[in-house]
C-alpha positions in Angstrom: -63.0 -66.1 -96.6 -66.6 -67.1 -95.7 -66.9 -63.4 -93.5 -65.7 -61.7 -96.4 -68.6 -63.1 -98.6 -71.1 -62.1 -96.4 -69.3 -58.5 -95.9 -69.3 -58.4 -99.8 -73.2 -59.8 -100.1 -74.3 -57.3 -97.3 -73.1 -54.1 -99.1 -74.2 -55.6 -102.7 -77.6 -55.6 -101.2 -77.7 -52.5 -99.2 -76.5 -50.8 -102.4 -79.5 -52.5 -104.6 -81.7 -51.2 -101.4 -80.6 -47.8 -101.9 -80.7 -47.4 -105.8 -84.6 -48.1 -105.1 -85.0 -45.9 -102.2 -84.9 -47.9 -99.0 -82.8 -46.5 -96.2 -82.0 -49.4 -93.7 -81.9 -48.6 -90.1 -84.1 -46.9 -87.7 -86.5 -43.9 -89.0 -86.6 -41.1 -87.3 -89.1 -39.9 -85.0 -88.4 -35.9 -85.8 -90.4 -35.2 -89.0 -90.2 -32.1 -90.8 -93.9 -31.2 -89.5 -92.5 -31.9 -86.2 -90.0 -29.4 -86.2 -92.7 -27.1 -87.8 -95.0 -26.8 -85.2 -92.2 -27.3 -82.6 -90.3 -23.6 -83.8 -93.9 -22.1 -84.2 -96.0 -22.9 -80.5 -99.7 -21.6 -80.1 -98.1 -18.5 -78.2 -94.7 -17.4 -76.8 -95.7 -18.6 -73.0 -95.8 -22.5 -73.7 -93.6 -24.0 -72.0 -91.3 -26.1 -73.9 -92.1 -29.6 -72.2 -95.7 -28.5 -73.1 -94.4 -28.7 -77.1 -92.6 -31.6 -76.4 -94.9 -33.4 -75.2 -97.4 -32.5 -78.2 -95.4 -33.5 -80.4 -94.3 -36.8 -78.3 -90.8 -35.7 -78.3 -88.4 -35.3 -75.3 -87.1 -32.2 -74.4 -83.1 -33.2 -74.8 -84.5 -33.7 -78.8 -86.4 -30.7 -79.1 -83.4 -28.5 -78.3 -81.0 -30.7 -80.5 -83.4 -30.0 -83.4 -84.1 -26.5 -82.4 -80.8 -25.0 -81.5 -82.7 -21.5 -80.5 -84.6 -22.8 -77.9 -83.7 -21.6 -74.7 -83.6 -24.2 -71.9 -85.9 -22.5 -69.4 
């Protein structure tokens, strides 16, 4: 009985978190200026650790965000 109470107070106030915009959990580290400057590098001979590492990003992250990047 007493885990079901705190199963029922936890979603009561994860739901009151969300109605006023707070996501719980970890943010994440990709923002959408991120992933801007990551699909448009200075020139078409950076190398793509280069770009990750500008944007302080592994490379295993940039390709799962940028599906058209080739893994050369």
């Amino acid at each position: 009985m007493e885990r079901d109470l705190t199963i029922e107070r936890s979603c009561a106030g994860l739901e009151v978190a969300r109605k006023f915009g707070w996501m719980p959990g970890k943010k994440r580290l990709m923002t959408e200026s991120k992933v801007a400057l990551a699909r448009k590098p200075p020139d078409n001979d950076t190398p793509r650790r280069e770009v990750a590492e500008h944007i302080v990003a592994s490379l295993l992250t940039l390709y799962r965000w940028i599906p058209g990047a080739s893994h050369s």
